[in-house]
C-alpha positions as CSV (number, residue, x, y, z in Angstrom):
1,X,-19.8,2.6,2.4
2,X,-17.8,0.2,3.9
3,X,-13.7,-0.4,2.4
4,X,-10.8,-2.5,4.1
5,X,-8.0,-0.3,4.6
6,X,-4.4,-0.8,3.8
7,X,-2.2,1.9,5.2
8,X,0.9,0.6,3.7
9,X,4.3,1.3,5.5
10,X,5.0,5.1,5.2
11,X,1.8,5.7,7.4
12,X,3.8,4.3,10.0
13,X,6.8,6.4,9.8
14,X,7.6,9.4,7.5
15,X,4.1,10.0,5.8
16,X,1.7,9.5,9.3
17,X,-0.2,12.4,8.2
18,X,-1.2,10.7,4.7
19,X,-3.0,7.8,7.7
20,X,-3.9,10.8,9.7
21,X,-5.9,12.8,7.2
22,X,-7.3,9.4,5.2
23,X,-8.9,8.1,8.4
24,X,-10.4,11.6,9.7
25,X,-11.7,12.6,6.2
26,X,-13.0,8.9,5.9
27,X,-15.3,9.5,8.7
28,X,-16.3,12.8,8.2
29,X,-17.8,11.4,4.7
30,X,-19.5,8.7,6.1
31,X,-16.6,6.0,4.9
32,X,-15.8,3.2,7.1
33,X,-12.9,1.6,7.5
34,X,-11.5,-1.4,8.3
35,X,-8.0,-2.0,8.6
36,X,-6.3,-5.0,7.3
37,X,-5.4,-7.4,9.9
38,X,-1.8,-8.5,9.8
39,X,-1.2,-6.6,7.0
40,X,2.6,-6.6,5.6
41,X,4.7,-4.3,3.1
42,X,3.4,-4.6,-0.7
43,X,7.0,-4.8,-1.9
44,X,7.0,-0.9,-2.9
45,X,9.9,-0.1,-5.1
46,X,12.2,-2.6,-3.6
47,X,11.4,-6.0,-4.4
48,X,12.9,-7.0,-8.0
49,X,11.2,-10.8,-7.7
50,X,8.5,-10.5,-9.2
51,X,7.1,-13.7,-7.8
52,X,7.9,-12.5,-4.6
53,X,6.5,-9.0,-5.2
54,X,3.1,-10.5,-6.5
55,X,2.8,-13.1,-3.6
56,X,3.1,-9.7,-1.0
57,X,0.7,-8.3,-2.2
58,X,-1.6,-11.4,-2.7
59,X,-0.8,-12.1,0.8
60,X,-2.8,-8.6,1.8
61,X,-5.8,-8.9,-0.5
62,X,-6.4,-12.7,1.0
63,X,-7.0,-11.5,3.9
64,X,-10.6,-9.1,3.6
65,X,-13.6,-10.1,0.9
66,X,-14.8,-6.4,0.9
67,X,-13.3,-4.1,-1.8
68,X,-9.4,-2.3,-0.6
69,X,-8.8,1.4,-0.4
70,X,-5.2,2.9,0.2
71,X,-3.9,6.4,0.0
72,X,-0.5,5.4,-1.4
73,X,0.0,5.6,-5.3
74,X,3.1,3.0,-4.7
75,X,0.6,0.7,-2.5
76,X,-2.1,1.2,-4.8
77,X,-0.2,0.4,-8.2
78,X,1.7,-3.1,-6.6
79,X,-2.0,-4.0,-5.8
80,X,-3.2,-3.9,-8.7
81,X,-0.1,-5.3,-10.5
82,X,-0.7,-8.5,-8.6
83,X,-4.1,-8.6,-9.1
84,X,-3.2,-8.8,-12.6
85,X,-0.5,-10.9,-12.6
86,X,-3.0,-13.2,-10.2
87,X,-5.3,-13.8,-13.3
88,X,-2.5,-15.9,-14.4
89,X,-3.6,-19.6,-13.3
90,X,0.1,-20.9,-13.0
91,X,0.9,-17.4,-11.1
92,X,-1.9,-18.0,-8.5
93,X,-1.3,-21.8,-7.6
94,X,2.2,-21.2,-6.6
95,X,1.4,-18.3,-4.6
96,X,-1.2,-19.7,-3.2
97,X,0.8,-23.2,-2.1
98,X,2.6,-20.9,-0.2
99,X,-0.5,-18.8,1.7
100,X,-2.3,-19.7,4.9
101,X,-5.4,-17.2,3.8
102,X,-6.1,-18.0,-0.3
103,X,-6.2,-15.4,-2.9
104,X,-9.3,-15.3,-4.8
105,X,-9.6,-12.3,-6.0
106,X,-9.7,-8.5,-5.1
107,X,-11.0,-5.2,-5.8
108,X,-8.8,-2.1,-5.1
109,X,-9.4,1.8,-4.6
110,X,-7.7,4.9,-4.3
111,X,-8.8,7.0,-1.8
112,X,-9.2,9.9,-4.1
113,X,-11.2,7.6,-6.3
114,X,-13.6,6.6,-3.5
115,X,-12.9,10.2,-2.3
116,X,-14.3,11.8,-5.4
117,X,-17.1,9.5,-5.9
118,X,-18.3,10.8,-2.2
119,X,-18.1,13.9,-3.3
120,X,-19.9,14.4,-6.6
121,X,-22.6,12.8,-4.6
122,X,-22.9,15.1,-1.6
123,X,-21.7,18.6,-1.9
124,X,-23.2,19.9,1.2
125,X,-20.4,18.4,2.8
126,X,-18.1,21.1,1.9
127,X,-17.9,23.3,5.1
128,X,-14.9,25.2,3.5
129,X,-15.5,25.9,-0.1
130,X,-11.4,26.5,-1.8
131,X,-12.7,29.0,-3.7
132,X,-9.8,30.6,-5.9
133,X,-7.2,28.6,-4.5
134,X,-4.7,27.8,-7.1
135,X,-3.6,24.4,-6.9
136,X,-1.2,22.3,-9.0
137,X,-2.6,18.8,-9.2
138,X,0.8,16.1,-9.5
139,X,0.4,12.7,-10.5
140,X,3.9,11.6,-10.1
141,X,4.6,7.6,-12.1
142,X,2.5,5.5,-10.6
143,X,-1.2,6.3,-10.0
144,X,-2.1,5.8,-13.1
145,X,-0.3,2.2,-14.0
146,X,-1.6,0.1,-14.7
147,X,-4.2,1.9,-16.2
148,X,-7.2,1.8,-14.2
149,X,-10.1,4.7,-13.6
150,X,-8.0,7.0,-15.8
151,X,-5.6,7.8,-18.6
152,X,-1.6,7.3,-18.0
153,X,-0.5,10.2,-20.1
154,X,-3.6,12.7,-20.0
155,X,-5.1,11.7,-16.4
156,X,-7.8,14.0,-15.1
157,X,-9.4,12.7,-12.0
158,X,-7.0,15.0,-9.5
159,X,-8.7,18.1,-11.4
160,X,-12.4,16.7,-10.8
161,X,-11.7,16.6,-7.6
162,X,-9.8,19.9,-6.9
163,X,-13.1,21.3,-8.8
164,X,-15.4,19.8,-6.5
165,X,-13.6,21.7,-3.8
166,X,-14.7,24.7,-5.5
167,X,-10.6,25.2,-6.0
168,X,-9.0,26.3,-9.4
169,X,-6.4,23.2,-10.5
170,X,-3.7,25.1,-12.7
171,X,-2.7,23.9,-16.0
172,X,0.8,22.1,-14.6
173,X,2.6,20.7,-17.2
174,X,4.7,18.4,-15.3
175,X,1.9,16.8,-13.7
176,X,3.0,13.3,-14.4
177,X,6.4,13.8,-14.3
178,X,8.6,11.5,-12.0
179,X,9.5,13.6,-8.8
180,X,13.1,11.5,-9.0
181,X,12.6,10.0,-5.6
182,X,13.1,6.2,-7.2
183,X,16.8,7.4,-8.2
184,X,17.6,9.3,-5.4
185,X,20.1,7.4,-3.6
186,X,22.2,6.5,-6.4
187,X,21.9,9.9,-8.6
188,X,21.1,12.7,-5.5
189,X,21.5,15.5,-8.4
190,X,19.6,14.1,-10.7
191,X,16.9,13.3,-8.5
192,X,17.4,16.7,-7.1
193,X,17.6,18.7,-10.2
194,X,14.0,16.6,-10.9
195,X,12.4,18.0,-7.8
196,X,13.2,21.4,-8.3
197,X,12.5,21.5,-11.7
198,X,9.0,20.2,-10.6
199,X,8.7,22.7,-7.5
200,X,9.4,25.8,-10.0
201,X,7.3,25.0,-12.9
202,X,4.1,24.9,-10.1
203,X,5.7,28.5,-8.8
204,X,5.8,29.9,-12.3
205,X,2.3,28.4,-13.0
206,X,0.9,30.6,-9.8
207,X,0.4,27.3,-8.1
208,X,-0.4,28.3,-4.4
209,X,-0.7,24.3,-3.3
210,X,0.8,21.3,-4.8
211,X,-1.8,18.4,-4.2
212,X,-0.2,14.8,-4.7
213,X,-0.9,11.3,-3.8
214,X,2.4,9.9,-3.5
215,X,4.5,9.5,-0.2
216,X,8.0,9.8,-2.4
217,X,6.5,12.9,-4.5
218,X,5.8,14.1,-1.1
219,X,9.4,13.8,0.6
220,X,10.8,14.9,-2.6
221,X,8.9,17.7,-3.1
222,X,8.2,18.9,0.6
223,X,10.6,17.7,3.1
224,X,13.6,18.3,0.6
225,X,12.4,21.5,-0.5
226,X,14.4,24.1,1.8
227,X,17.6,22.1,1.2
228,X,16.7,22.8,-2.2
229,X,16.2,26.1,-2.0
230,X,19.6,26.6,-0.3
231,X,21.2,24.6,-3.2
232,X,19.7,27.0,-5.7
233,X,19.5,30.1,-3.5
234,X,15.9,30.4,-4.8
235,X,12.7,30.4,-3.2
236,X,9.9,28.5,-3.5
237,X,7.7,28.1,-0.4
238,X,4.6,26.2,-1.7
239,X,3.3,23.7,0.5
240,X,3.1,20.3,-0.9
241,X,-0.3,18.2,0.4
242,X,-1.4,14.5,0.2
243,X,-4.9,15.1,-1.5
244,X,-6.7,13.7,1.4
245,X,-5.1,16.4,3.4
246,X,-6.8,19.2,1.0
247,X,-10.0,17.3,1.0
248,X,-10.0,17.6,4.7
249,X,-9.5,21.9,5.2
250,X,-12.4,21.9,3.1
251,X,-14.2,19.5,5.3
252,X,-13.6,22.0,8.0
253,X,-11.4,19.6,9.8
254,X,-8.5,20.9,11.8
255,X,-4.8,21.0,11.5
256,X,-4.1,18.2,14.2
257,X,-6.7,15.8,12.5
258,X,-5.5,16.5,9.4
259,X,-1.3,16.0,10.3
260,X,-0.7,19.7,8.7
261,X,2.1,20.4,11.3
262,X,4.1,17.3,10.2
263,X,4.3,19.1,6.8
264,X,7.9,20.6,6.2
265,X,6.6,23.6,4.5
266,X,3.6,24.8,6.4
267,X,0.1,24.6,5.1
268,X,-0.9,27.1,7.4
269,X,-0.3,30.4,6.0
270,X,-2.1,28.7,3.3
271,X,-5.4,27.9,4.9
272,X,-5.3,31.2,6.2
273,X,-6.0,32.9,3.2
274,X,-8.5,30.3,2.4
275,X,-10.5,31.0,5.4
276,X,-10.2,34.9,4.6
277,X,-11.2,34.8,1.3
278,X,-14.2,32.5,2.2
279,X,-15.1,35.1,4.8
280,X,-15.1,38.1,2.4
């Protein structure tokens, strides 16, 4: 299988081990990539214009004929946003006045669609079976809109996936709930208040791992969660991992490939367990 690849900006900076683990489970399931050439931001949550926002996006989908994967939610939902609002003739010409490479058209993937398909195809692959590992599958806004491969409201394609891991996906209430991170400038409490709320309905829920998608769930959920805890003087010590970081300690990959010491609440003591209980 061969996919373009558009890492989007946070692979750059604060999420580098969302690029890390996408391209090193990629290739251990036979996926190649190809990165976008000259590839520029999608718009994320910034751009109001929504001109301006479609023809970013256009801009990156004009520039490969083969189908696009990214690991972002936020990448992944301005893609296919534009693609939509590209359908629209009068949309399309006046983007495309202003384009050296024409839009045509464009297919785009998740990677934990692609991911999944893999997957239910070849289970041998597993080297690490996540056998009774509780994990709470999170959504966040944006995966699933505009509706695509799965259901806004009742999505279920995180738990197919945890399952084929051989891992047990709790029944997390909040799953699509936002993680705050769009407000949190403006309204810090209420974004933080958000967060925790999320973080403690997985703890109560017996979640051992939070698995998510997003690179805003992730800061908001693992990077802020000690200052949270401090805030709250409670604890709550899950660590939070983008799904293709999950996918890859069941690979057998290792903690460098797979970025696990950039997380802010370590994995590790996590994986150990996993290893132990596959050993017994």
């Amino acid at each position: 299988m061969k996919l373009a690849y558009y890492p989007g900006c946070v692979s750059l900076s604060t999420g580098k081990e969302m690029d890390l683990s996408t391209r090193a489970v990629s290739a251990a399931l036979g996926i190649e990539l190809e990165e976008l050439e000259d590839w520029n931001c999608c718009g994320a949550t910034h751009v109001s214009n929504e001109l301006v926002a479609t023809g970013l996006c256009a801009r990156n989908m004009a520039q490969t004929d083969l189908p696009i994967m990214t690991s972002c939610s936020i990448c992944y939902s301005n893609l296919r946003t534009a693609a939509k609002q590209m359908e629209d003739p009068d949309v399309k010409a006046r983007v495309n006045a202003v384009l050296t490479k024409k839009y045509s058209g464009a297919s785009i993937r998740h990677a934990l669609d692609v991911i999944l398909e893999v997957l239910e195809k070849n289970q041998d692959l597993l080297v690490v079976p996540l056998k009774e590992l509780k994990v709470a599958p999170y959504y966040g806004c944006l995966l699933t809109r505009p509706r695509g491969v799965d259901s806004p409201e009742f999505p279920t394609i995180l738990e197919k996936l945890i399952k084929n891991l051989q891992a047990e996906p709790i029944d997390f209430r909040l799953k699509t709930f936002c993680c705050g991170g769009p407000i949190f400038m403006p309204q810090q409490k209420a974004a933080e208040d958000t967060a925790f709320k999320i973080l403690s309905e997985a703890k109560k829920a017996g979640a051992e791992v939070i698995v998510t998608v997003c690179p805003l769930c992730h800061f908001m959920l693992d990077a802020k969660q000690k200052a949270l805890e401090q805030k709250r003087d409670e604890k709550i010590g899950i660590p939070v991992l983008y799904v293709t970081q999950l996918v890859g300690i069941a690979l057998g990959l290792g903690p460098e490939e797979l970025g696990l010491n950039m997380n802010s609440v370590s994995p590790m003591p996590m994986v150990e367990k996993v290893y132990e209980r596959m050993a017994e």
